[in-house]
C-alpha positions as a Markdown table, in Angstrom:
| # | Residue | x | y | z |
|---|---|---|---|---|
| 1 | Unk | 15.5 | -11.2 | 3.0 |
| 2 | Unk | 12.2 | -13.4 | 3.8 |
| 3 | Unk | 11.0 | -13.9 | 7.1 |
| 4 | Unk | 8.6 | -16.6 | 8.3 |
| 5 | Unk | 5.6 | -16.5 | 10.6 |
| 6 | Unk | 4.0 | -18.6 | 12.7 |
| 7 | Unk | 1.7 | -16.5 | 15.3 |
| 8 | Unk | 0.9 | -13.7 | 13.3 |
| 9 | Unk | -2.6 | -13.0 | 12.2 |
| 10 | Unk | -5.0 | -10.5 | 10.7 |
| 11 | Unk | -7.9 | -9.1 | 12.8 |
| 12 | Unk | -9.4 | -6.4 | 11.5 |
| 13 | Unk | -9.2 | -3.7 | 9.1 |
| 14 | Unk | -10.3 | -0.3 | 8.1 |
| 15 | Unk | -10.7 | 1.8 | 4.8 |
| 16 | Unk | -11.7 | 5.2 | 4.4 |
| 17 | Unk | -11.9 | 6.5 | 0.7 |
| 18 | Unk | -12.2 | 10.2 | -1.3 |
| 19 | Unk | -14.4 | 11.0 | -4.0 |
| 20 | Unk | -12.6 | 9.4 | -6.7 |
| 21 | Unk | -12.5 | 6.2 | -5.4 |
| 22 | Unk | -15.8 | 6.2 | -4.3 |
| 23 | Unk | -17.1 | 6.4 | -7.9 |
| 24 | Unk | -14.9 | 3.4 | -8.7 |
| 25 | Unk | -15.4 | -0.4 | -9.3 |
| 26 | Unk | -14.6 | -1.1 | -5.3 |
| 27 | Unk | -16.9 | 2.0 | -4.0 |
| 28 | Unk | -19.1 | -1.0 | -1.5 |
| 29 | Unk | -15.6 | -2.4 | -0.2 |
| 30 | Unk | -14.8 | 1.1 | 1.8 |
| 31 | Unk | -15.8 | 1.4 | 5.9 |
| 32 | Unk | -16.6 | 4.8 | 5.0 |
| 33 | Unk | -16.2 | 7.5 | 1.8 |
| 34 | Unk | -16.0 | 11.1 | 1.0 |
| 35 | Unk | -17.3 | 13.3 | -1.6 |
| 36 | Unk | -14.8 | 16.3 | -1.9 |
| 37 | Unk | -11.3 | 16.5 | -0.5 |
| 38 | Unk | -11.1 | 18.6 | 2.3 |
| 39 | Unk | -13.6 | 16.7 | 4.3 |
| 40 | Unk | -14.6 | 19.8 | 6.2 |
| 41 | Unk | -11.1 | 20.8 | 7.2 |
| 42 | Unk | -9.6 | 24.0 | 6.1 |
| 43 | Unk | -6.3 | 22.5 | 4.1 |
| 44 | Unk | -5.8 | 19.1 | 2.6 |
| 45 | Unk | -2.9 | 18.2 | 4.7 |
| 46 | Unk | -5.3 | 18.4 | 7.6 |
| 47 | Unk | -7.7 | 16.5 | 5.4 |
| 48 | Unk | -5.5 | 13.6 | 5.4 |
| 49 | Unk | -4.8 | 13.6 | 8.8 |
| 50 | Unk | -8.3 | 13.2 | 9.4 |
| 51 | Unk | -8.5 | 10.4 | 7.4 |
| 52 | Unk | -5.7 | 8.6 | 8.9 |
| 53 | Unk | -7.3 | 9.2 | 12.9 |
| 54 | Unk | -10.6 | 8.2 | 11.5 |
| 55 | Unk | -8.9 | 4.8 | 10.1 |
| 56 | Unk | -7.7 | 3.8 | 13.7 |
| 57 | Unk | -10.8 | 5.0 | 15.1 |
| 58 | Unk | -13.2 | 2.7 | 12.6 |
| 59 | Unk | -10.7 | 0.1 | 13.1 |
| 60 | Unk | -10.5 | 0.1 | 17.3 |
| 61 | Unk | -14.3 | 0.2 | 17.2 |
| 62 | Unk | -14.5 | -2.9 | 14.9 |
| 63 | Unk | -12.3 | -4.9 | 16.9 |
| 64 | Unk | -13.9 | -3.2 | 20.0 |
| 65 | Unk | -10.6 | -2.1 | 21.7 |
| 66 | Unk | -9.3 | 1.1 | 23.1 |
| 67 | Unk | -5.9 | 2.7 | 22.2 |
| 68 | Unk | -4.4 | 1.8 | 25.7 |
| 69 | Unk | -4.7 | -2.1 | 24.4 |
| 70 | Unk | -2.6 | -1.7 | 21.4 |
| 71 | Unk | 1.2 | -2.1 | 22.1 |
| 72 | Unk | 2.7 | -0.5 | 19.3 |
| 73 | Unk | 1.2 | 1.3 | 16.3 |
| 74 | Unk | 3.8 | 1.7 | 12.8 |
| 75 | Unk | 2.3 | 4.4 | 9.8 |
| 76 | Unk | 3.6 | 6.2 | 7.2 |
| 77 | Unk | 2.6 | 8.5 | 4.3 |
| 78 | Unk | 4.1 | 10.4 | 1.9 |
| 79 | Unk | 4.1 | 13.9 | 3.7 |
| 80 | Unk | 7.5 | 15.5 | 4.3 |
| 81 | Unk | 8.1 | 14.1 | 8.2 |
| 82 | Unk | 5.3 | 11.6 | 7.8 |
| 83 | Unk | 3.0 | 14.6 | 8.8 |
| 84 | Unk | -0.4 | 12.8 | 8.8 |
| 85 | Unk | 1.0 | 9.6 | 11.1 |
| 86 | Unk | 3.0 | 11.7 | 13.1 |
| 87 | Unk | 0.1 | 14.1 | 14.0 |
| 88 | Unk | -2.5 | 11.4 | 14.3 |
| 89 | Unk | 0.1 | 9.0 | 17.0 |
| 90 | Unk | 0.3 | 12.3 | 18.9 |
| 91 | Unk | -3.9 | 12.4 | 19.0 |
| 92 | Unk | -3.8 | 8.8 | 19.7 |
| 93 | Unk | -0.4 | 7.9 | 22.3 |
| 94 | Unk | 0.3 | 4.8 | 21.7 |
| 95 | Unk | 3.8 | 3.3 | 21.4 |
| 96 | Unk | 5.0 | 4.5 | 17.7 |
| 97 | Unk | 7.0 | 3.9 | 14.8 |
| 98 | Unk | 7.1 | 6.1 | 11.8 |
| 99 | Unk | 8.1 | 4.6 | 8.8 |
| 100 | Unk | 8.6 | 5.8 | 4.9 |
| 101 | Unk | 8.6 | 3.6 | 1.9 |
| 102 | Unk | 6.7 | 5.4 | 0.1 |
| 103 | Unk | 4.2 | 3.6 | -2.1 |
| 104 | Unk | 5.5 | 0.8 | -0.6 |
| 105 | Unk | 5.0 | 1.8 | 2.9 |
| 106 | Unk | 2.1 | -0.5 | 3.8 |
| 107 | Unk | 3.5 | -4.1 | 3.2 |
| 108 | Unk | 6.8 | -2.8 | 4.9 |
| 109 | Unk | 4.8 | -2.0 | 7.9 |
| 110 | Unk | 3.0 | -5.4 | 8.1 |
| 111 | Unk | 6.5 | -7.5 | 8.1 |
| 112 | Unk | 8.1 | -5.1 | 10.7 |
| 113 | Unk | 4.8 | -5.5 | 12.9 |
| 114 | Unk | 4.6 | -9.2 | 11.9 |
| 115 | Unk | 8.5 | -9.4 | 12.9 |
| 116 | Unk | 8.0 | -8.1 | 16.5 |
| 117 | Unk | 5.0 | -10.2 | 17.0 |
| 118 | Unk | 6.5 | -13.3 | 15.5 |
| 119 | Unk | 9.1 | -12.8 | 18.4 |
| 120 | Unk | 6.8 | -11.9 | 21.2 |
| 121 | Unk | 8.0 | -8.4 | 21.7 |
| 122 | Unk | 4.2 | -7.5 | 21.5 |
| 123 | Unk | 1.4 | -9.1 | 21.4 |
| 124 | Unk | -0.5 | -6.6 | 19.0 |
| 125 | Unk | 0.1 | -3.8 | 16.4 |
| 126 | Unk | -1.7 | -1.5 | 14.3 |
| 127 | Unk | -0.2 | -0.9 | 10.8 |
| 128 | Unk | -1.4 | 2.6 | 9.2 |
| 129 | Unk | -0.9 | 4.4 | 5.9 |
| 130 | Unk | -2.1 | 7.3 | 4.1 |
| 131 | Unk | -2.3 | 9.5 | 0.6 |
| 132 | Unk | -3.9 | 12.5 | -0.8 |
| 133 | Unk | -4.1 | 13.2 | -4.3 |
| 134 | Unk | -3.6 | 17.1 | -3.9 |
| 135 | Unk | -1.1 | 16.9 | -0.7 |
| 136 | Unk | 1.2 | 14.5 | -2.8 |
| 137 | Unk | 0.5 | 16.4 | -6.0 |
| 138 | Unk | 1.8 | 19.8 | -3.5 |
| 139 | Unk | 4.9 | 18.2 | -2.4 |
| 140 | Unk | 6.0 | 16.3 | -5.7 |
| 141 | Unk | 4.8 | 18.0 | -8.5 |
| 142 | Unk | 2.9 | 21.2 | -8.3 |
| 143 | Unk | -0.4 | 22.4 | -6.5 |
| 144 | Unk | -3.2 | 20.6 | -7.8 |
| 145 | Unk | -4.6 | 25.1 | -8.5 |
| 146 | Unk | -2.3 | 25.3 | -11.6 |
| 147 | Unk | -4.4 | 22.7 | -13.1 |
| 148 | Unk | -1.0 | 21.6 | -15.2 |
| 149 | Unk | -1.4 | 18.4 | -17.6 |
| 150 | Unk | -0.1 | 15.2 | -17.2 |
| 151 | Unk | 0.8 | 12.3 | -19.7 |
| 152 | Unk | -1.4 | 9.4 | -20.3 |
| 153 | Unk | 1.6 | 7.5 | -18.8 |
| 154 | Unk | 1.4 | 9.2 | -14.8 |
| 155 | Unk | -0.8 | 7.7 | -12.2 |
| 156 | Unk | -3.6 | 9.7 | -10.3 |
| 157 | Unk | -2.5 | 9.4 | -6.3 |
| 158 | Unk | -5.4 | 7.7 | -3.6 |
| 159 | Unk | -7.2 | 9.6 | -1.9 |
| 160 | Unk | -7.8 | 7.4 | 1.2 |
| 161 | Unk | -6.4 | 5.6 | 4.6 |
| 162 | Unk | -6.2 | 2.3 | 5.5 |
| 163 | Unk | -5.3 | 0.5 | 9.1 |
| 164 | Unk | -4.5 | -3.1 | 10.4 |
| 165 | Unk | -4.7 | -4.4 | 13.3 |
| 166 | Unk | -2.2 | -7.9 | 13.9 |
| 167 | Unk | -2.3 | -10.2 | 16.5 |
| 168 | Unk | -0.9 | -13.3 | 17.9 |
| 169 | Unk | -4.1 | -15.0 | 18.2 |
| 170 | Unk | -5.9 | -17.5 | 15.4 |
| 171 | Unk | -7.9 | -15.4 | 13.1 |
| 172 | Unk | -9.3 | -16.7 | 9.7 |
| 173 | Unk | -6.3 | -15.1 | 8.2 |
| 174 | Unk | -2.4 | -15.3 | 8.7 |
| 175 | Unk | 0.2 | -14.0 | 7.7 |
| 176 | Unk | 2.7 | -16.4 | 6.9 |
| 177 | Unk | 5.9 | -14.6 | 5.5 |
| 178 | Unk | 7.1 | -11.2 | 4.4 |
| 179 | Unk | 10.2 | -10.2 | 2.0 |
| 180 | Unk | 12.4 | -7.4 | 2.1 |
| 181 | Unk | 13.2 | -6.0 | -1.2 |
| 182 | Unk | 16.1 | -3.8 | -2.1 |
| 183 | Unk | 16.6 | -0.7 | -3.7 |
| 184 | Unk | 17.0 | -0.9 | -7.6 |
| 185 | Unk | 18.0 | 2.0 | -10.0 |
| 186 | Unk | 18.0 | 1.5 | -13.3 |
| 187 | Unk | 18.3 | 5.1 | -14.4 |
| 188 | Unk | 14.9 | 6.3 | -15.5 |
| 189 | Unk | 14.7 | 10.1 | -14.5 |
| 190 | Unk | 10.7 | 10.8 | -15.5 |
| 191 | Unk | 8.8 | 11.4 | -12.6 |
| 192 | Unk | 5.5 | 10.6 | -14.7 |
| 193 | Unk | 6.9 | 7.5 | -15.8 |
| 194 | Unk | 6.8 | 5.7 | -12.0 |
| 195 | Unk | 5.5 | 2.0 | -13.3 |
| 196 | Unk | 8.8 | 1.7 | -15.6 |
| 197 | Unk | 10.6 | 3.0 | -12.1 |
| 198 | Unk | 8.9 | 0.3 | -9.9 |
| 199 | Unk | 9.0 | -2.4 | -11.9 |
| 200 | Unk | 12.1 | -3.8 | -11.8 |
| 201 | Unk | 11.8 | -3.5 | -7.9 |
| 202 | Unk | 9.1 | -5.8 | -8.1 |
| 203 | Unk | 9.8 | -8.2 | -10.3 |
| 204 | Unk | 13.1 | -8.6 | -7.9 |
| 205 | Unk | 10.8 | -8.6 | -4.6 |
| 206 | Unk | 9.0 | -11.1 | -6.5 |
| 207 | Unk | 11.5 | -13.6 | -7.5 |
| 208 | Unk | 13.3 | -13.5 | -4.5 |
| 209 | Unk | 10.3 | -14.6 | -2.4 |
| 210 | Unk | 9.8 | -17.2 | -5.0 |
| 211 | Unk | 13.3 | -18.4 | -4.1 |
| 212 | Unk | 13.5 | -17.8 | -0.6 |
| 213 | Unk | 10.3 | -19.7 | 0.2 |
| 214 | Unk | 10.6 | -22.3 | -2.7 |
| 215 | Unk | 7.4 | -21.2 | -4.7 |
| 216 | Unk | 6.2 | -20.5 | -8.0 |
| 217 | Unk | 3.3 | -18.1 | -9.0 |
| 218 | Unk | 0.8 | -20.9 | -9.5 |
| 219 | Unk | 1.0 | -21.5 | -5.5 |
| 220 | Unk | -0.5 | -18.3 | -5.0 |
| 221 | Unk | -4.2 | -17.8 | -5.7 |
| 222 | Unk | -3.3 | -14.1 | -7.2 |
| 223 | Unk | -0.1 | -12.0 | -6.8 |
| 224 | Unk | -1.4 | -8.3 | -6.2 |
| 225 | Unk | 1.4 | -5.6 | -6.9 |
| 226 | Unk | 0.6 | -2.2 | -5.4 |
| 227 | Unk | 0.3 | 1.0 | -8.2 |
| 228 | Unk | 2.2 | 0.1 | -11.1 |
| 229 | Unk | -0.8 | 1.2 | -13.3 |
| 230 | Unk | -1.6 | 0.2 | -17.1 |
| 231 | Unk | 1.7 | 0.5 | -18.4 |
| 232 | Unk | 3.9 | -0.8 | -15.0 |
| 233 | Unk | 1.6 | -4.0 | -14.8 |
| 234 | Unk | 2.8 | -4.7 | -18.5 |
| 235 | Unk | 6.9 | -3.6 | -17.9 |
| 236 | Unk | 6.5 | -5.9 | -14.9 |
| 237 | Unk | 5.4 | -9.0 | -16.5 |
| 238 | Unk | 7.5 | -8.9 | -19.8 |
| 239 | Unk | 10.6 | -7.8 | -17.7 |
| 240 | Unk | 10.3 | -11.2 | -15.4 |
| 241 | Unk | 9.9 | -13.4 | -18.2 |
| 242 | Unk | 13.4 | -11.6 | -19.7 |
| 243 | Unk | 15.2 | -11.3 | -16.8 |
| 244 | Unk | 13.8 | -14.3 | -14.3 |
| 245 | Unk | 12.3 | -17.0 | -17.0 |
| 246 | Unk | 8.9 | -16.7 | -14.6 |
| 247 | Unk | 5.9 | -16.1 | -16.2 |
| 248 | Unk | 3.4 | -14.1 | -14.2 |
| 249 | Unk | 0.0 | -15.3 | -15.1 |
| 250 | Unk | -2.4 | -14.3 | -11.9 |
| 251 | Unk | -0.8 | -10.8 | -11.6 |
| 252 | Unk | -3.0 | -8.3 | -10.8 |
| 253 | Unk | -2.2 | -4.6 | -9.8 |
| 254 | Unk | -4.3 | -2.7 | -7.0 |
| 255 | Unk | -4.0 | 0.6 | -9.0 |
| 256 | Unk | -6.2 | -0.5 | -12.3 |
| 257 | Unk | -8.3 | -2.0 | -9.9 |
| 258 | Unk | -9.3 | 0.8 | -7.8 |
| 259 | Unk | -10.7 | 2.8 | -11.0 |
| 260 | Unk | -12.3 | 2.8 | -14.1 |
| 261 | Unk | -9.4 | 3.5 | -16.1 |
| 262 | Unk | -11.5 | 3.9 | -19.2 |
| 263 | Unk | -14.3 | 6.0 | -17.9 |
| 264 | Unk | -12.4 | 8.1 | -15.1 |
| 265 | Unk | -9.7 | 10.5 | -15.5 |
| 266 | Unk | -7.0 | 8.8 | -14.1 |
| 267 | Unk | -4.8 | 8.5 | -16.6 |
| 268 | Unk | -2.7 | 4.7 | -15.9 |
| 269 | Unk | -4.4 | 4.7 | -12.7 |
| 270 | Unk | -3.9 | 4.9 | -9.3 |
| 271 | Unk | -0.9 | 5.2 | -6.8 |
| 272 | Unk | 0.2 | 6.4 | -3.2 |
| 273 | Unk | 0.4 | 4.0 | -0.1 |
| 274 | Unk | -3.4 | 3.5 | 0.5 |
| 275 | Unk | -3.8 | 1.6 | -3.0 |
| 276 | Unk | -2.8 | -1.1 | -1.8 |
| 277 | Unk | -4.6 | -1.5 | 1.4 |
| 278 | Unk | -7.7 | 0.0 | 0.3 |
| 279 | Unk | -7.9 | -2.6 | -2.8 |
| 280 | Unk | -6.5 | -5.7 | -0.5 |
| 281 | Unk | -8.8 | -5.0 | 3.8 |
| 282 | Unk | -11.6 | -4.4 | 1.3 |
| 283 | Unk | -12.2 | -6.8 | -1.8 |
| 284 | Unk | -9.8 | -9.2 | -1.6 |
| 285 | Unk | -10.3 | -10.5 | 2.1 |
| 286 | Unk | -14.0 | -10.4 | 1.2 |
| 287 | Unk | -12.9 | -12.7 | -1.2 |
| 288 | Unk | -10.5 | -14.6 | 1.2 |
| 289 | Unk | -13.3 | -15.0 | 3.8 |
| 290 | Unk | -15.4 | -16.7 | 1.3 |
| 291 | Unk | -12.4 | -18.5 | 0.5 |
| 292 | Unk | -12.4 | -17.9 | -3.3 |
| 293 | Unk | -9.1 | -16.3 | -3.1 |
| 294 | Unk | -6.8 | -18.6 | -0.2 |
| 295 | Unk | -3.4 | -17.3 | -0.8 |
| 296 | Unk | -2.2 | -14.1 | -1.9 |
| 297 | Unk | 1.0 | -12.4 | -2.5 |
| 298 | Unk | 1.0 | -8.7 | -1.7 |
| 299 | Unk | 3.7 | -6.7 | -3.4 |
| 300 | Unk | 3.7 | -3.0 | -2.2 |
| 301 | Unk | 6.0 | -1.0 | -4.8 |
| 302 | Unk | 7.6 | 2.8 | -4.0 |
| 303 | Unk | 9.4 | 5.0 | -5.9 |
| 304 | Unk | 11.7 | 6.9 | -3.9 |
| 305 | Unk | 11.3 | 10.5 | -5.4 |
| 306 | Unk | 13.0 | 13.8 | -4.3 |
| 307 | Unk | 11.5 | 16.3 | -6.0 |
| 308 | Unk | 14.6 | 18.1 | -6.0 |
| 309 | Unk | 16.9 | 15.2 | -7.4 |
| 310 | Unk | 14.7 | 15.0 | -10.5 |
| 311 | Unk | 15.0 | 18.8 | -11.0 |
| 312 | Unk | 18.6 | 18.4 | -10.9 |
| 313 | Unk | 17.8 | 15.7 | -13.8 |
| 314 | Unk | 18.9 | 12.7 | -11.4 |
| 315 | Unk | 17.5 | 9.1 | -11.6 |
| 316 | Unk | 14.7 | 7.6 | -9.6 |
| 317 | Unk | 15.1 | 4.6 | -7.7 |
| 318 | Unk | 12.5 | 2.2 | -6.5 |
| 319 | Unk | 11.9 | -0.8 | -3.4 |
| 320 | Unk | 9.2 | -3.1 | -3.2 |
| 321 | Unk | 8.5 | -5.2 | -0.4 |
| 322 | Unk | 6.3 | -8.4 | -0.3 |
| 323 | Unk | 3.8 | -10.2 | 2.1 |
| 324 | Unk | 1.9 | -13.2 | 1.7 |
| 325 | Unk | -1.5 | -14.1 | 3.2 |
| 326 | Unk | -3.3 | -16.8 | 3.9 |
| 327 | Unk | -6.7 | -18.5 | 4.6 |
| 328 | Unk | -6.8 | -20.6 | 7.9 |
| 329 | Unk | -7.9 | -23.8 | 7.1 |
């Protein structure tokens, strides 16, 4: 399902980044960085919490607003009970939606934002997400003490936080649609192995925006997919050329962006809701405001993991949702 926008814009943004990513190729993109992971709090769940307060409060002082102007705020993070949004809405009382997508959770908050402004059921709305390497390595894997290995083929999880704030007023950016994607299972059961499980999620996110909004990938400037990492950016292209014909030529991928892949220990590189967001309010509106990039497909992709499914040696399936912006001419 695509939806179309007229009135909904971007206004402003704000990044906050760990240690990892603040010795990567982005490190000057990021309103602020840290250089440990507790960030003076006594447990990384905390840690994350902090970063996702300190997002909204970067991001109200940019725009120079106070809570009490926003009408609605939507976040989501990987926690179990989207701990780190819930706790930061209570600290912050505005109007809230909590949302899970996983990976994916930052483009699916833009549309539903974009939807309820787009109808003029509010005029404004701040779009949130977090991830923390060691709270997501806790709650999926194991605690990031037992120091266990993990295949070249796994992706290293964001450390970071990253907010939005939309309005119905010009801005130099707009959103101008947003697609729905559906769930697809195609019965791969590693958990290391998540850029063969999101994959195919894109590449039908992908084509059905294509379709829906009668475009091909040379309209678009760049098409950015969230963390599919080394080996998911390469499934993702060959399996659209089998399976849609469409050949993907100005893909890029936020998570071998936001490292070094070669010179940090990453493995395929990075993952968790903030890759996106921290690759795209960054970089690529710097690039969008200088108008070298005009229009950009986002492609947030998720894999929907229960740690205790895969122990009981089930499959992982996957959802990707899509949101394209553009320069204001």
């Amino acid at each position: 399902m695509t939806f179309n926008y007229k009135n909904v814009y971007l206004d402003e943004t704000s990044t906050i980044a760990g240690i990892y990513e603040a010795e990567g190729p982005l490190k000057d993109y990021y309103d602020k960085c840290y250089k440990d992971f507790y960030f003076n709090e006594k447990t990384f769940e905390l840690a994350e919490i902090k970063l996702m307060n300190e997002s909204i409060e970067i991001l109200l002082d940019k725009s120079k607003k106070k809570s009490t102007d926003i009408d609605i705020h939507i976040s989501g993070d990987l926690l179990n009970q989207i701990t780190s949004s819930s706790y930061t809405a209570a600290k912050k009382q505005i109007p809230f939606i909590g949302i899970y997508a996983a990976c994916s959770t930052s483009t699916l908050g833009l549309i539903i934002a974009s939807n309820m402004i787009n109808a003029r059921q509010v005029k404004n709305a701040i779009v949130s997400v977090s991830s923390h390497n060691c709270t997501s390595e806790k709650q999926f894997r194991q605690p990031v003490e037992y120091g266990g290995p993990k295949p070249k083929r796994s992706t290293f999880t964001v450390t970071g936080a990253a907010s939005a704030l939309l309005i119905n007023k010009p801005t130099n950016i707009k959103i101008t649609s947003g697609t729905l994607g559906t769930v697809v299972d195609l019965g791969i059961k590693d958990p290391f192995n998540m850029g063969a499980v999101m994959a195919p999620a894109a590449a039908k996110t992908i084509y059905t925006h294509l379709l829906n909004t009668k475009t091909k990938p040379s309209d678009y400037d760049m098409i950015l997919t969230g963390d599919l990492g080394v080996y998911g950016k390469k499934i993702l292209k060959e399996y659209m050329q089998k399976e849609y014909n469409i050949e993907l030529g100005n893909l890029q991928d936020s998570a071998c962006m936001i490292y070094e892949i070669d010179k940090q220990e990453v493995n395929a590189g990075g993952s968790g809701p903030a890759c996106l967001p921290l690759v795209t309010y960054g970089y690529i509106l710097d690039k969008m405001k200088k108008k070298r990039l005009k229009k950009v497909l986002l492609v947030a992709t998720g894999a929907l993991l229960s740690q205790a499914l895969v122990n009981e040696k089930q499959t992982i399936p996957a959802i990707s949702h899509a949101v394209c912006l553009e320069v204001c001419e």
